[in-house]
C-alpha positions as CSV (number, residue, x, y, z in Angstrom):
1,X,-27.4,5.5,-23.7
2,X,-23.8,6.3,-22.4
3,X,-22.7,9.0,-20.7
4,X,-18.9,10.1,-19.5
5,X,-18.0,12.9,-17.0
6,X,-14.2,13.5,-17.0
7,X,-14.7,16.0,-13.5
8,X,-16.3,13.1,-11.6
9,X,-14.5,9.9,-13.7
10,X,-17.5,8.3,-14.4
11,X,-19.0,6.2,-17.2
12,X,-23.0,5.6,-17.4
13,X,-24.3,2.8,-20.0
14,X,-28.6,3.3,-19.2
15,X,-30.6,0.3,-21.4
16,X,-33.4,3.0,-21.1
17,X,-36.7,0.0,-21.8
18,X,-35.1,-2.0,-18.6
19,X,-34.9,1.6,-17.3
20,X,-31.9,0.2,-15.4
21,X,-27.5,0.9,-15.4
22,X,-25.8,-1.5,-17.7
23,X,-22.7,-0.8,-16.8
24,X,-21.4,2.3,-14.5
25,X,-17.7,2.8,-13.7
26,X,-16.2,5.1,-11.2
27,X,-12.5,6.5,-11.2
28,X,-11.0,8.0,-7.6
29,X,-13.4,10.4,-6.9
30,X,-12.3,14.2,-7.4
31,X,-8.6,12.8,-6.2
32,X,-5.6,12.0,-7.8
33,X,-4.0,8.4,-8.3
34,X,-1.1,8.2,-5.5
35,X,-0.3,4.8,-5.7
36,X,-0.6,1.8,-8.1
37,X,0.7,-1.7,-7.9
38,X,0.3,-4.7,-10.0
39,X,-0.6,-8.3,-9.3
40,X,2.4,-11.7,-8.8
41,X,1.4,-12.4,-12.5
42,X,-0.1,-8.8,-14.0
43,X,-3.7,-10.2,-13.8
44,X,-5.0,-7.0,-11.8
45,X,-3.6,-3.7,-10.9
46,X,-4.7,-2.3,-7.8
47,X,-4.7,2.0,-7.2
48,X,-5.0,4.0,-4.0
49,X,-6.4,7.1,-4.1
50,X,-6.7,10.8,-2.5
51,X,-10.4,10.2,-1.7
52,X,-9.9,7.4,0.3
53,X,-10.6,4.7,-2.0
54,X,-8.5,1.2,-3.0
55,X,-9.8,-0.3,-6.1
56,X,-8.4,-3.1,-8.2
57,X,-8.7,-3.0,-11.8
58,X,-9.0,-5.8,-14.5
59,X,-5.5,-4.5,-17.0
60,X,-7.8,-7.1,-20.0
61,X,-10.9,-5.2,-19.6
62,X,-10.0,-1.8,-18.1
63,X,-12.6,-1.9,-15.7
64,X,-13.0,-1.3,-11.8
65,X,-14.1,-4.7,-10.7
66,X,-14.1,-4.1,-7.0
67,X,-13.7,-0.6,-4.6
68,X,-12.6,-0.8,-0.7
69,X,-14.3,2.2,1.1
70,X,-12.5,1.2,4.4
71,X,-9.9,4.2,4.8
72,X,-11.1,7.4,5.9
73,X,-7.9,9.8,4.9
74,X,-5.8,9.5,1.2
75,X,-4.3,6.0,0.1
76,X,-0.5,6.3,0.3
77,X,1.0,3.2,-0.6
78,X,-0.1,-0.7,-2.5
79,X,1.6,-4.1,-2.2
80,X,0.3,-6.9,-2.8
81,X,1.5,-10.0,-0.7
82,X,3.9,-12.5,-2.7
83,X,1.0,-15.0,-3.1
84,X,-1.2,-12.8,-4.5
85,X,-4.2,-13.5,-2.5
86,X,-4.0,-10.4,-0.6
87,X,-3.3,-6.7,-1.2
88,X,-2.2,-4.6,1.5
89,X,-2.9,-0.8,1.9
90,X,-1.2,2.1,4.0
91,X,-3.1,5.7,4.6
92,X,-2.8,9.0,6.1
93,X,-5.6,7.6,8.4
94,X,-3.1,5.9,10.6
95,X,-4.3,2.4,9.5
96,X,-2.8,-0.4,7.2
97,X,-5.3,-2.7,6.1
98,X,-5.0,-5.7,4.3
99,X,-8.0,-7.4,1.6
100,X,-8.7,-10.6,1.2
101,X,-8.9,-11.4,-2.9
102,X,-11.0,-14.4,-2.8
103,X,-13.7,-12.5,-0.9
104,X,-13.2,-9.3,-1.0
105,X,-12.9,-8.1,2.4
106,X,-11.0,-6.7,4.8
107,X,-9.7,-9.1,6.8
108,X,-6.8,-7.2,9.2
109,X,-6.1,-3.9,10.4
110,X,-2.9,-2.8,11.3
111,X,-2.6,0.1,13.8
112,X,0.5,1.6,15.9
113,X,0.4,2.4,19.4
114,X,0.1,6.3,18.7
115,X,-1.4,7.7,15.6
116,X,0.8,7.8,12.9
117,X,0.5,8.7,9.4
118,X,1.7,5.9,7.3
119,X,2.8,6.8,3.6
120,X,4.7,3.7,2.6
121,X,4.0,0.1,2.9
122,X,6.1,-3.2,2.3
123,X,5.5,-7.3,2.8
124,X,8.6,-9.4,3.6
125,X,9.0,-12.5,0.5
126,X,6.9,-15.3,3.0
127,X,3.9,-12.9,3.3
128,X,3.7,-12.9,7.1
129,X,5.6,-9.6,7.7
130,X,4.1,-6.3,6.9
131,X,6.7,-3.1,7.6
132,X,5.1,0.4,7.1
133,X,6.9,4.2,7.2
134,X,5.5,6.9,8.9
135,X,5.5,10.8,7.9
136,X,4.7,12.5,11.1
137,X,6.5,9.5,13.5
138,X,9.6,9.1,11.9
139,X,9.5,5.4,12.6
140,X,9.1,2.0,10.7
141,X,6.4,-0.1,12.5
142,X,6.7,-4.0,12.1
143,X,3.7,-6.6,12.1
144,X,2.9,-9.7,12.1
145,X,0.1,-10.1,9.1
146,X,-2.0,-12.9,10.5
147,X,-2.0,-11.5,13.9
148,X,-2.1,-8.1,13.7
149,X,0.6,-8.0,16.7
150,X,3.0,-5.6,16.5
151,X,6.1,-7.1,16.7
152,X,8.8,-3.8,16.6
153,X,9.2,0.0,15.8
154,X,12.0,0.7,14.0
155,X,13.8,4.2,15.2
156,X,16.9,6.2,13.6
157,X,16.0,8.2,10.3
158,X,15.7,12.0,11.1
159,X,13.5,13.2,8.5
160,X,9.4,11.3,6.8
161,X,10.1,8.2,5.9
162,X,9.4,7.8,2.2
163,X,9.7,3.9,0.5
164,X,10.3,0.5,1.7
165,X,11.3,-3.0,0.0
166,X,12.8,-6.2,1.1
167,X,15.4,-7.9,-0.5
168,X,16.9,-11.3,-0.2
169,X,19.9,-12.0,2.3
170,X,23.4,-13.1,1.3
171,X,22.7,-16.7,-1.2
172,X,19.3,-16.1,-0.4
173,X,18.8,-16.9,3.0
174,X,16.9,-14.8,5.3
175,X,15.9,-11.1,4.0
176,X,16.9,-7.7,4.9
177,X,13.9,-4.4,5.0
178,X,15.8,-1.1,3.1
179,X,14.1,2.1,3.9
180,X,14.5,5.4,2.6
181,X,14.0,8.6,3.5
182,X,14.0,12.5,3.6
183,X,17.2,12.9,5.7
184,X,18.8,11.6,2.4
185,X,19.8,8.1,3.8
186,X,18.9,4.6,3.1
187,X,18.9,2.6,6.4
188,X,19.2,-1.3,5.7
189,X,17.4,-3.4,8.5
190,X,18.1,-7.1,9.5
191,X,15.5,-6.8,11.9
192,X,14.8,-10.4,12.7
193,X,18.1,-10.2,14.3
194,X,18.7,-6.6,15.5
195,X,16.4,-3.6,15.5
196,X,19.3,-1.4,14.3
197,X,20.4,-0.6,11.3
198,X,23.1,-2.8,9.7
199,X,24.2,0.2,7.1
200,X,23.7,3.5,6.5
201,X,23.5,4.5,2.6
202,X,24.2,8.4,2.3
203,X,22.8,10.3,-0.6
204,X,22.6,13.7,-1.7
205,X,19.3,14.5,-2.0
206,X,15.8,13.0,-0.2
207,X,15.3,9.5,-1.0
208,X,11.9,9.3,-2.8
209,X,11.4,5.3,-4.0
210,X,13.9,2.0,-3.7
């Protein structure tokens, strides 16, 4: 027997003889979808929800494989690192937390030294670097994946910080953080070097993704 309920986003197969589920799936729970990313190679797609919830999806099958239940406020942002062995998570809970893909844990959490509500999230090309934007802060916080240390706080946009992505320095040596934001700029970052920002990118309107 199967049974679907759209308001919950859940799919019951019952083998009723075994008297036992053979398959159950379960969407973001009463939430909406706020982020989605996919997988170095497009094998799974992972989605952060408002109910808390990270799961990572099969794109072959359609199915929920595996749900995270660590967050306790919405899922803002998903990146997984350039390997792929790892996707990384930002929430309003003021923690950034980062999943091991092999065994399916939750292997580091990031926090700042005040709460902060992070909405945007973004892992420099060697994996090692994890940058996240805050919405109440105003500030860009800087870690070092395998240690958890924080290694900077990046200051200077006026208005919630909104996306994040690295890019590749001139002929592809060393690599520069972009940020964007609600006080309609784009702030460029070489922040091995310098915590300031290297240019200022005016817009006309709020910056919403890079």
């Amino acid at each position: 027997l199967a049974f679907g309920c759209a308001q919950l986003g859940q799919l019951l197969v019952w083998e009723w003889q075994a008297e036992s589920y053979v398959l159950k799936q379960q969407g973001h729970f009463f939430a909406e979808v706020n982020c989605l990313a996919y997988s170095p190679g497009g094998a799974v797609i992972a989605t952060g929800g408002g109910d808390g919830k990270l799961k990572l999806w099969s794109p072959a099958s359609g199915f929920c494989f595996v749900t995270f239940g660590e967050h306790t406020a919405p899922v803002s942002s998903v990146v997984f690192v350039p390997h792929g062995r790892a996707v990384i998570s930002a929430s309003l809970d003021g923690t950034v937390r980062a999943f091991d893909l092999v065994r399916y844990r939750n292997f580091q959490t990031l926090v700042s030294p005040t709460p902060a509500q992070f909405v945007c999230v973004a892992v420099d090309p060697s994996g090692e670097i994890v940058c996240a934007g805050s919405h109440d802060t105003l500030l860009i916080y800087v870690w070092n994946l395998q240690t958890a240390q924080l290694l900077d706080a990046l200051s200077g946009h006026e208005a919630p910080i909104s996306c994040l992505a690295f890019g590749a320095g001139a002929g592809g040596v060393g690599c520069f953080l972009a940020s964007g934001s609600w006080d309609k700029t784009v702030r460029v970052w070489d922040f091995v070097s310098s915590s300031a920002a290297i240019d200022v990118l005016q817009h006309g309107a709020d910056v919403l993704d890079i």
